[in-house]
C-alpha positions in Angstrom: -13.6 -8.4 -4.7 -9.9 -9.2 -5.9 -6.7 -7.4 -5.5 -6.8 -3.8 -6.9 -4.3 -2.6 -9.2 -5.0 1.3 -8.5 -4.6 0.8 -4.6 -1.2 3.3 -4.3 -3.2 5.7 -6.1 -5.3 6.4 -9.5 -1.8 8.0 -10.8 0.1 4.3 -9.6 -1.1 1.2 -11.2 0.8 -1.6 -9.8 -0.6 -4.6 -12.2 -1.2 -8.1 -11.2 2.2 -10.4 -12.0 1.6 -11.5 -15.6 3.0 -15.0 -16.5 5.6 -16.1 -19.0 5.8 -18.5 -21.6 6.5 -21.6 -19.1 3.7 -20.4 -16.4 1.3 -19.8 -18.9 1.6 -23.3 -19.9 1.8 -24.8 -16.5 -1.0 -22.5 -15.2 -4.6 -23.8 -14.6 -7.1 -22.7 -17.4 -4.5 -20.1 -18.9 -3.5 -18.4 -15.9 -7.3 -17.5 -14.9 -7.7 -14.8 -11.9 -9.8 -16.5 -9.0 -11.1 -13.5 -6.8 -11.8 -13.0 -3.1 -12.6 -10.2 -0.9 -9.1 -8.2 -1.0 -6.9 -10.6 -2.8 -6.6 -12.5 -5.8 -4.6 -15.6 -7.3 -3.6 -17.9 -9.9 -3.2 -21.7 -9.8 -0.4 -23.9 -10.6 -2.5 -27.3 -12.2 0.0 -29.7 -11.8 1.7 -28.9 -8.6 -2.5 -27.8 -7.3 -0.9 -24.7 -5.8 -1.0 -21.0 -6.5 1.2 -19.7 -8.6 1.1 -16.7 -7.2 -1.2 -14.4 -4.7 -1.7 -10.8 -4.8 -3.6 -9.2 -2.3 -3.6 -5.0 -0.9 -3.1 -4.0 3.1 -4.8 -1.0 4.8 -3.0 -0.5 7.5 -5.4 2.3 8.5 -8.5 0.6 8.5 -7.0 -2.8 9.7 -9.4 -4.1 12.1 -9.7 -7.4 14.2 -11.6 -10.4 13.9 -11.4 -14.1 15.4 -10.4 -16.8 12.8 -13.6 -18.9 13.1 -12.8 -20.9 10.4 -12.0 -23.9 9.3 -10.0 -24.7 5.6 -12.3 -25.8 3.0 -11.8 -26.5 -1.0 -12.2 -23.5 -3.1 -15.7 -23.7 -5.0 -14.2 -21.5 -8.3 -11.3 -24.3 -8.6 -12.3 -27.8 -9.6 -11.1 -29.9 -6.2 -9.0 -32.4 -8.3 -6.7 -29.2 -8.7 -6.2 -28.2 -5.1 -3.7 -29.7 -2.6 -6.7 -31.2 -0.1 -6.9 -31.9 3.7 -4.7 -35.0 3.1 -1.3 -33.3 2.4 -1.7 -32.0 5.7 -2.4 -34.6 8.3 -0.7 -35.9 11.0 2.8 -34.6 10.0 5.0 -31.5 10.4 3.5 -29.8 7.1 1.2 -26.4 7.9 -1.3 -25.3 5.3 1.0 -21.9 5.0 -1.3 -18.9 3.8 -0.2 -17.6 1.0 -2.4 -14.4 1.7 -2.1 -13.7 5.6 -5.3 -13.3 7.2 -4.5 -10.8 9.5 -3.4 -8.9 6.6 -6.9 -8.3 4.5 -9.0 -7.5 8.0 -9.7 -4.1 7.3 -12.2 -2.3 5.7 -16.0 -2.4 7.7 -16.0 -5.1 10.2 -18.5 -7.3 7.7 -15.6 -7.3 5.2 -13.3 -7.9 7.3 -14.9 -11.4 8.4 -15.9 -12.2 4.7 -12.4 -11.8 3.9 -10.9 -13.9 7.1 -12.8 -16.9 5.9 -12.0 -16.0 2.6 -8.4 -16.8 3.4 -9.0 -20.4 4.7 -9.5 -22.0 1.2 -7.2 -25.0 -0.1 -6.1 -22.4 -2.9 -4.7 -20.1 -0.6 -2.8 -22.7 1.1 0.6 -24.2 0.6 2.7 -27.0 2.5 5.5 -25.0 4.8 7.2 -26.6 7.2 6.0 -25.8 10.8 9.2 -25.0 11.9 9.5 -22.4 9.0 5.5 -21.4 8.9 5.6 -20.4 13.1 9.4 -18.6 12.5 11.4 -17.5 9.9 8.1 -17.0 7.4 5.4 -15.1 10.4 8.5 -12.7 11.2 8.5 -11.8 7.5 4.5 -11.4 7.4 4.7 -9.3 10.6 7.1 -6.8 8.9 5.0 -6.2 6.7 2.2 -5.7 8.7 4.5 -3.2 10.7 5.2 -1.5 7.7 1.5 -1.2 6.4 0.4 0.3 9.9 3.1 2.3 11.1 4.7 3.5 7.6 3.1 3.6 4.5 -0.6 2.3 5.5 -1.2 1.5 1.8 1.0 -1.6 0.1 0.5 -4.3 -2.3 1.8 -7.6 -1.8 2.3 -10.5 -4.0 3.4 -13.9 -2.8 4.2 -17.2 -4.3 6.2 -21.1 -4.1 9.3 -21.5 -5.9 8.5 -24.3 -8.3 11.2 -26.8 -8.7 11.9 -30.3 -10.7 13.5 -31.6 -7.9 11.2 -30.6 -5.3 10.5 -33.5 -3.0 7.3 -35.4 -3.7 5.0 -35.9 -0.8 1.4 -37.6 -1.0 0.6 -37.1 -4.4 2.4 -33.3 -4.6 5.4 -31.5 -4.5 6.9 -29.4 -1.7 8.1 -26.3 -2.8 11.6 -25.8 -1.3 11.0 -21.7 -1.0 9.0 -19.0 -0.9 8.9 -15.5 -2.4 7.2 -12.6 -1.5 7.2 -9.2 -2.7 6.1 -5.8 -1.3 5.3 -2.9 -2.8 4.7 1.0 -1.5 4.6 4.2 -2.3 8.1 6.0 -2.3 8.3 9.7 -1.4 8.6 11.0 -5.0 5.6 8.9 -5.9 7.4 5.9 -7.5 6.4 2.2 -6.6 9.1 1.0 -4.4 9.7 -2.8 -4.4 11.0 -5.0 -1.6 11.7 -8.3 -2.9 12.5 -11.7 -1.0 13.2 -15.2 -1.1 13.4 -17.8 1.6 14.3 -21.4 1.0 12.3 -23.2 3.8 15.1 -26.2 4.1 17.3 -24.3 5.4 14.6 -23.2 8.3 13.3 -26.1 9.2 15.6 -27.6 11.9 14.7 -25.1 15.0 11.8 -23.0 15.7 14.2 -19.7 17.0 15.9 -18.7 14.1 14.3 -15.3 13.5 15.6 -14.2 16.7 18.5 -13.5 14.7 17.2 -13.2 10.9 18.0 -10.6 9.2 15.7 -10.0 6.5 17.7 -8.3 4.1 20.3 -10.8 3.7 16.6 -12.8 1.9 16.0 -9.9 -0.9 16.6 -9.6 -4.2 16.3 -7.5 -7.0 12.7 -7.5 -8.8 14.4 -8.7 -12.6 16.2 -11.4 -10.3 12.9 -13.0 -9.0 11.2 -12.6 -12.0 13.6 -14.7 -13.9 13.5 -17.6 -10.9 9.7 -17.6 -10.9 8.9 -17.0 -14.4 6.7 -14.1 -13.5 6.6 -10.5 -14.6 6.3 -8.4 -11.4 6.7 -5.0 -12.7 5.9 -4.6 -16.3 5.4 -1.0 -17.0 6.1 0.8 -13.5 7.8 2.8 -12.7 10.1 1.5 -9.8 12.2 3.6 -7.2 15.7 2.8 -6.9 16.4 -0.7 -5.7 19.4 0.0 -2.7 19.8 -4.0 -2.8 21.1 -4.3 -6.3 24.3 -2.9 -5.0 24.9 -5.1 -2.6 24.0 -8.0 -5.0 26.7 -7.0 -7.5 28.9 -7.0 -4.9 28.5 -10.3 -4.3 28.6 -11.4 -7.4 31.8 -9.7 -8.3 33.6 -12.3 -5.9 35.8 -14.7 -7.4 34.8 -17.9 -8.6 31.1 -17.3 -6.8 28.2 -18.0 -9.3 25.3 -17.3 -7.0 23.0 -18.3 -10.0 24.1 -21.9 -9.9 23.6 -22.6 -6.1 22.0 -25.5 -4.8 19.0 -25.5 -2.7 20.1 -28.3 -0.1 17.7 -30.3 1.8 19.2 -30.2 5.2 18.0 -33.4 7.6 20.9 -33.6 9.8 24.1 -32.5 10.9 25.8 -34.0 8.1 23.9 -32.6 5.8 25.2 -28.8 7.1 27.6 -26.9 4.9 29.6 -24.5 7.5 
């Protein structure tokens, strides 16, 4: 049960993401661990979201099961807490797994089904656009997917909203206006290498074609860089491989009167709304 922190290896602990100050406080019953079958997660109390999700891939033993399943509220979260059924009706939002449930099917084919309807619990869901859920988002899951069977077979994955003040309120909650999700392997020299991204789903959520031409590494970012956005520490104590993206971010921020820390997270409903 739960995400396992020894996954890369007995001699690679990669730890669960430990809160800070402002998470611990915003986080249901002091940031308590709610386990399932290959993955594991916190819960915001307010916003009745996960703070985060952590959850391990096999790409070895991945198997294949039908879905089967329908959501349901989480029995080891009081309901009250959980973003119900009636965020989600009759309008564009998708309950968005935060834990993908293609990716914990593996292991024997009974734990592969205990963990598909695993996934399918109000805790594990988040409100993401349709347009952004069935596009930008999947094409980021599916990479990693590619990367756990045909690379590294063995990664560890964390996932999480991007909490804002001015997210737009929507039937008693908040929609995030991103996503993060980070990805971690084993390098070559035996280091945990980190892939890090952010998507903000307003910027996706106007066509459902965009990741025919979405390049994913224009959405990462270093790991102290998310940490700092989400309150959340991602890598206390490992020891990480050279990041090749923190180059490229200092070369952006070296630009002239550019202060990528300060930019806005527009909500785009029109044309007008574009900034080109």
């Amino acid at each position: 049960m739960g995400y396992d922190p020894y996954f890369l290896g007995e001699d690679l602990k990669v730890p669960l993401p430990t809160l800070g100050r402002t998470a611990q406080a915003e986080a249901w019953d002091h940031g308590r661990l709610v386990e399932h079958p290959h993955f594991s997660l916190a819960m915001h109390a307010q916003r009745r979201m996960a703070l985060f999700t952590a959850h391990n891939i096999d790409g070895a033993q991945l198997v294949s099961v039908s879905s089967g399943s329908s959501w349901r509220y989480d029995d080891a979260v009081p309901e009250e807490l959980q973003a119900g059924p009636e965020v989600y009706a009759d309008n564009p939002w998708d309950r968005g797994h935060l834990v993908r449930r293609a990716a914990v099917l593996w292991g024997s084919v009974a734990e592969a089904r205990e963990a598909n309807r695993a996934t399918y619990v109000y805790t594990n869901a988040a409100p993401q656009h349709q347009n952004f859920n069935r596009d930008e988002w999947v094409h980021l899951e599916d990479w990693v997917l590619d990367l756990a069977e045909d690379d590294c077979y063995r990664v560890a994955v964390f996932t999480g909203p991007v909490f804002r003040d001015d997210d737009v309120a929507y039937r008693g909650i908040r929609i995030p206006g991103g996503y993060w999700k980070v990805v971690v392997r084993r390098a070559p020299e035996g280091q945990a290498a980190y892939s890090c991204f952010l998507m903000k789903q307003s910027e996706f959520w106007q066509d459902l074609r965009g990741r025919r031409l979405l390049d994913l590494t224009v959405y990462q970012l270093p790991v102290a860089e998310l940490e700092a956005l989400v309150g959340l520490s991602l890598a206390e104590g490992v020891p990480v491989a050279a990041e090749p993206v923190r180059a490229a971010m200092a070369e952006v921020q070296a630009l002239p009167g550019l202060d990528v820390t300060a930019a806005p997270w527009p909500i785009v409903r029109g044309r007008r709304d574009l900034v080109l």
